[in-house]
Structure formats: structure tokens, C-alpha cells
KOLPA-356110 format. One line per 4 residues: number of its first residue (from 1); for each residue x, y, z of C-alpha. Coordinates in nm, 2 decimals. Layout:
% KOLPA-356110
NUM	X:Y:Z; ... $
***
This chain:
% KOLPA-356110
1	-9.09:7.98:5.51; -9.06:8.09:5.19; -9.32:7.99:4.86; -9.24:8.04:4.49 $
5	-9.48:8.02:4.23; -9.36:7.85:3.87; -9.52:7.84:3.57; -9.75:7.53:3.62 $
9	-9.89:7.72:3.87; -9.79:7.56:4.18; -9.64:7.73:4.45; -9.34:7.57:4.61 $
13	-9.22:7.58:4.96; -8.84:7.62:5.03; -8.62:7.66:5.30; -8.24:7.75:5.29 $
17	-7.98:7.79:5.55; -7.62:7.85:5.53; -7.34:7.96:5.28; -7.12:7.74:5.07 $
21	-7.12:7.54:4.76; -7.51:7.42:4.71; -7.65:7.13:4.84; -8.01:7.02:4.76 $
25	-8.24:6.74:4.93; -8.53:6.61:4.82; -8.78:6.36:5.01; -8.95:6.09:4.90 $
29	-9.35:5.97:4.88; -9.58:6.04:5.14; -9.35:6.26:5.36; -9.19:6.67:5.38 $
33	-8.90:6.84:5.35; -8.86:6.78:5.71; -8.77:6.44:5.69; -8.37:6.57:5.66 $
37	-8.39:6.76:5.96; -8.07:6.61:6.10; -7.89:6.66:5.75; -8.01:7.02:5.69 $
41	-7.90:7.07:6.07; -7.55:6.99:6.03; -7.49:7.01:5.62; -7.56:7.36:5.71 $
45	-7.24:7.46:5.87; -7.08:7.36:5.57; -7.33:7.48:5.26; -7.57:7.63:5.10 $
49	-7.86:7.37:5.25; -8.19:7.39:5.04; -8.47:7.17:5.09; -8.79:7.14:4.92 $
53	-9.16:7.00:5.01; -9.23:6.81:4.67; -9.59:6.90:4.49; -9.89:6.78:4.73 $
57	-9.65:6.73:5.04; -9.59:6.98:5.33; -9.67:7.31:5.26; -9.65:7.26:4.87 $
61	-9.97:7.32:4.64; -10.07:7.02:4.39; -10.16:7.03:4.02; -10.13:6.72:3.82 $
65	-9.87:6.77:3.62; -9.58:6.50:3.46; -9.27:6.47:3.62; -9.08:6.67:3.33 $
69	-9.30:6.96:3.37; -9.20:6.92:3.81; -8.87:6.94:3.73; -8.88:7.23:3.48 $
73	-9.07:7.42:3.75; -8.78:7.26:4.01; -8.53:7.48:3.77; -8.69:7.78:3.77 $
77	-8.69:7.77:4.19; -8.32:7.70:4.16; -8.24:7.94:3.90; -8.46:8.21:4.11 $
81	-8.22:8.17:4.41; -7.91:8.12:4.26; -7.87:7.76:4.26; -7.69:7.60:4.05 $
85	-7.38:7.38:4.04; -7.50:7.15:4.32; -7.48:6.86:4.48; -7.82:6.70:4.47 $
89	-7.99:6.44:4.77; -8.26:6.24:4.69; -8.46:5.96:4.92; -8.67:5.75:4.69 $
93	-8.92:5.88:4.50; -8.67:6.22:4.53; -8.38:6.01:4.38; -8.62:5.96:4.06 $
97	-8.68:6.37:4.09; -8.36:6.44:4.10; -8.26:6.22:3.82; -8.51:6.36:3.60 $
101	-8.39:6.68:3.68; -8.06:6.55:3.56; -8.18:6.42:3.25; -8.32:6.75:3.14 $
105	-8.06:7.00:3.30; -7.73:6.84:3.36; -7.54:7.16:3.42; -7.68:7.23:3.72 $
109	-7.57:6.95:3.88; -7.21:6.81:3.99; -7.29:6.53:4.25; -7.56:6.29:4.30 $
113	-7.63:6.10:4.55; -7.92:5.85:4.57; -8.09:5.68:4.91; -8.29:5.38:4.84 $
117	-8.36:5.51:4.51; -8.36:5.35:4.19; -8.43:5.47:3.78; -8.73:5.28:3.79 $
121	-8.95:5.23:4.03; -9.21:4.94:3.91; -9.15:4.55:3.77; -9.18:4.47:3.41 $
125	-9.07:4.16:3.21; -8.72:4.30:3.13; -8.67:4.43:3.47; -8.75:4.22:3.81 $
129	-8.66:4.47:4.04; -8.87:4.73:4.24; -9.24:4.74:4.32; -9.52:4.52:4.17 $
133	-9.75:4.68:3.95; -10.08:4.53:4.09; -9.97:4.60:4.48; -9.85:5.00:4.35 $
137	-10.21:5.03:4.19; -10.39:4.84:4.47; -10.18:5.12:4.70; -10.33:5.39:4.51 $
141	-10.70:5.25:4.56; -10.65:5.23:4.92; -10.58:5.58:4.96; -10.90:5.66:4.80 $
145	-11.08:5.47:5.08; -10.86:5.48:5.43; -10.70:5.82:5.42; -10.40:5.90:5.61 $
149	-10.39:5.59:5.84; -10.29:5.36:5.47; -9.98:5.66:5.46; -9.90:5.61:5.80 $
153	-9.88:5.22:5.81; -9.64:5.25:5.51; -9.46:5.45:5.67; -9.37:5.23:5.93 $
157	-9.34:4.95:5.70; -9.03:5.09:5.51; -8.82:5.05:5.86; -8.72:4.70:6.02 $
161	-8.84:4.53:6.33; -8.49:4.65:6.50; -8.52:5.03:6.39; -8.91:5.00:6.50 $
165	-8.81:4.90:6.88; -8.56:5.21:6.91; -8.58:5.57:7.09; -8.50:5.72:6.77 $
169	-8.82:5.59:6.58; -9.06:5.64:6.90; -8.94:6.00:6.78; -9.00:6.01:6.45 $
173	-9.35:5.88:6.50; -9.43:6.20:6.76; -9.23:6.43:6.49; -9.46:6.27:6.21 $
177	-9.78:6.36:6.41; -9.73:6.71:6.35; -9.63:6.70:5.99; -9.92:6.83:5.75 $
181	-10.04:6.53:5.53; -9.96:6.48:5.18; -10.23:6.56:4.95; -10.45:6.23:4.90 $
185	-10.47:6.29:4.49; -10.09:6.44:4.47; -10.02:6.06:4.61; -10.20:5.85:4.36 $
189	-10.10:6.05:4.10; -9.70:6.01:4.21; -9.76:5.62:4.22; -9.87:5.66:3.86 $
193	-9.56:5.83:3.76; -9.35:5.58:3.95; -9.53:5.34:3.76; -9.41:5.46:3.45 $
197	-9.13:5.61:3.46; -8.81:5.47:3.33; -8.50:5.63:3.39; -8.25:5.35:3.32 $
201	-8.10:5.50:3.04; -8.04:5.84:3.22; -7.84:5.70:3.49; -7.62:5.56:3.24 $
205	-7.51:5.87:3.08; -7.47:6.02:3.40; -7.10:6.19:3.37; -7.10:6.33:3.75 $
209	-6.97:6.13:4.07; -7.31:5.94:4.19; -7.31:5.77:4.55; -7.59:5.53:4.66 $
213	-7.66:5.47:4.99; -7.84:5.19:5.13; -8.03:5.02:5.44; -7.93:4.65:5.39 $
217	-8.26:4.54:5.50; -8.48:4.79:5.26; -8.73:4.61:5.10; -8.79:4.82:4.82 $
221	-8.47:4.87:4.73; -8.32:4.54:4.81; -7.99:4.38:4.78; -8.04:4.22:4.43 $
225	-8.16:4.65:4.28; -7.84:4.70:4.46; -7.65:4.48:4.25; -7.79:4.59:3.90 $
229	-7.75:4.93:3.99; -7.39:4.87:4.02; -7.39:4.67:3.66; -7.58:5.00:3.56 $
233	-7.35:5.23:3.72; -6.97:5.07:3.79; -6.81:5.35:3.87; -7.06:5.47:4.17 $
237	-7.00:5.47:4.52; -7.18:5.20:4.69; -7.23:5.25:5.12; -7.45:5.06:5.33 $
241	-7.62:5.06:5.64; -7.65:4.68:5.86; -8.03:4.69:6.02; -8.13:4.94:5.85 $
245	-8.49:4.97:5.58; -8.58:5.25:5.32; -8.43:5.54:5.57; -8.09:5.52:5.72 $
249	-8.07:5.87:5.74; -8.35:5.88:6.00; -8.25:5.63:6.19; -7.92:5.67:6.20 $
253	-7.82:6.01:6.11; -7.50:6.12:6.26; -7.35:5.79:6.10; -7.55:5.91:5.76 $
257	-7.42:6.22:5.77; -7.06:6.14:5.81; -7.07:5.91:5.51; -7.23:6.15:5.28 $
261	-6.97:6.40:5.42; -6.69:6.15:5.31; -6.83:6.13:4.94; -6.84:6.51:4.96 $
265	-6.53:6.62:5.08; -6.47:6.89:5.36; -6.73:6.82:5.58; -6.60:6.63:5.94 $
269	-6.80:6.53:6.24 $
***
């Protein structure tokens, strides 16, 4: 399990597995680099899998620090091991990650591919979609006063009835019960930079092949984000998941996995 320390001073924990062309995933808030267990499992026999545990989340260490400064540090990792010309994952809050990273070091990467992710994460007058401000900040004061249980009954909130009454997330709760929890200040302090972030622009300039992939039923990144990211982004790949929320990937990843291998070429189940 091995750590890195960058120049911000946090140390960052990594795992990689396999040989190939590079593949990087990142999670989202309030979770670990575990969370693509299933992807790293099988993406594996085909590349160079890395996966990260964000600032403040698994066995990562936490100093405030903005989200262009996380990325910089993100680089260094990458360039410490060799990774470069990659195809980049990233589930929500990773999405925004990775297209900062993007933003600031384009050469690194040559696919993207976004799951239930978004450039920008919170409402304002010229943009209707995503979170509301009030309920992100009122998020961020409950985490202050019931910490973990207000992680955990998120958590469960960002999958549908359907995918809550299946084997698959009976499992996931169990696997989540052993997870380390994500750093209570490393949390409020992503929500602020969801809050403000705006990454619109970037993902117009993008010049790489971008997929999206999508639960239809994710309420956070619903059907009408869906539709002005593909104003924003015409020539992107669009897949979707029926009875799916904010994870497909967990709850159904064999399917997942074969759809991302499509995008990517080579890969067969």
C-alpha cells in the first residue's frame, strides 16, 4: 500500500496493478479508492490500473488546500510512477478532479470518462442544475454535529429504492463497515470547493474522446444535467444505466465494466 508525499505536504495513498496503457480512477465524496474494486479487478488484466484515496479519504492525509494545488500534487504522483498518457475515471466529485487535472495538464491525458459527474457541481442563476447551495452548506453543518452516521445516510441516499432491496447493496453496506472514514474537516472543506468551482468552460475545450456514464435515476446528476452536458459536449459518448442512482458501477459492475471497455477498445468480457 504504497504513500507518496507531494509538495503540499500530504501524503497520498496509491495502489497499482497490472501492465498496459494507463488507466486511472478516482472516487467521489465521502468514500475510498476501494469503491472500484470490481473495475480495478478486471481493468487490470488489460492495464496499468491505478487508483487513488483522494485528500482526507482512506488512508490519504488532509491539508486544506484548493483544488489546483490537489491536482498539481495529483501530477507529481503520476509523473513519480510513470503515468502519463492515460485514460482517466472519475465518479463525481472525482469527475470534477479529474477535469481540473485536465484543465491544468492536458498532455497527460487521452480519455475521459465521467460517472455522474458534472463541471459544476452547485446551482446559480445562470445554471439550474446540480446541488442547492443552502442544502450543500446545511450538509456541511451537519457533519460538524452527527459524524459519520450524516456520511452514511448519504450514502445510501445516492442509490434507488430498487438497487437498495438487492444482494449486491446488502454487500456494499458490510464492505463499507470496514472502510476507514473520511476525514470530518477534509469533507466540509470538499463541499466548499464543489460549491465553487466552475469548470464549464474546461469541458468545452476538451480535445480528447469524453464518455459519460449515467444511472437514469441519479438524483444529482439527473436527466435534464444530462441533457446540457450534451449541449456542452456534442461530440461525447452518452451510456446509461435503467434503475440505477449516483453509482452504476457498484451496482452493476460487470455491465459497467463492459461499457467502459467498449469506449476503450480492447478490453472483452
Amino acid at each position: 500500500m504504497p504513500h507518496l508525499e507531494a509538495q503540499s505536504g500530504i501524503q497520498w495513498h496509491y495502489d497499482i496493478e497490472g501492465e498496459g496503457d494507463h488507466l486511472l480512477f478516482i472516487h467521489g465524496w465521502g468514500v475510498d479508492k476501494r469503491i472500484w474494486r470490481q473495475q480495478s479487478k478486471f481493468f487490470s488484466q488489460y492495464y496499468k490500473v491505478m487508483t487513488v484515496d483522494l485528500p482526507g479519504h482512506g488512508k490519504s492525509s488532509w491539508e486544506k488546500v484548493e483544488l489546483d494545488v490537489m491536482v498539481t500534487d495529483l501530477k507529481f504522483l503520476l509523473e513519480s510512477r510513470q503515468f502519463n498518457d492515460m485514460a482517466i475515471v472519475g465518479s463525481s466529485l472525482g469527475g470534477l478532479v479529474a477535469l481540473k487535472l485536465y484543465e491544468i495538464f492536458p498532455e497527460c491525458i487521452a480519455r475521459m470518462i465521467f460517472v455522474g459527474s458534472m463541471p459544476k457541481f452547485s446551482k446559480s442563476e445562470d445554471y439550474p442544475h446540480g446541488l442547492d447551495v443552502e442544502k450543500m452548506r446545511k450538509l456541511g453543518s451537519q457533519l460538524q454535529s452527527d459524524y459519520p452516521s450524516v456520511v452514511n445516510v448519504f450514502f445510501r441516499s445516492l442509490f434507488t429504492r430498487q438497487e437498495r432491496q438487492t444482494r449486491r447493496f446488502k454487500w456494499l453496506q458490510k464492505f463499507r463497515q470496514t472502510d476507514d472514514v473520511p476525514m470530518r474537516q477534509a469533507l466540509s472543506d470538499y463541499l466548499d470547493i464543489l460549491e465553487k468551482e466552475d469548470l464549464r468552460e474546461v469541458l468545452k475545450k476538451v480535445r480528447v474522446p469524453v464518455q459519460f456514464i449515467n444511472g437514469r435515476e441519479d438524483e444529482i446528476c439527473n436527466k435534464e444535467t444530462v441533457a446540457f452536458l450534451k449541449e456542452l459536449s456534442p461530440g461525447s459518448r452518452f451510456d446509461f444505466f435503467e434503475q440505477c442512482g449516483h453509482f452504476p458501477f457498484l451496482s452493476k459492475p460487470h455491465e459497467f465494466n463492459q461499457v467502459m471497455a467498449d469506449f476503450l477498445g480492447g478490453a472483452t468480457l
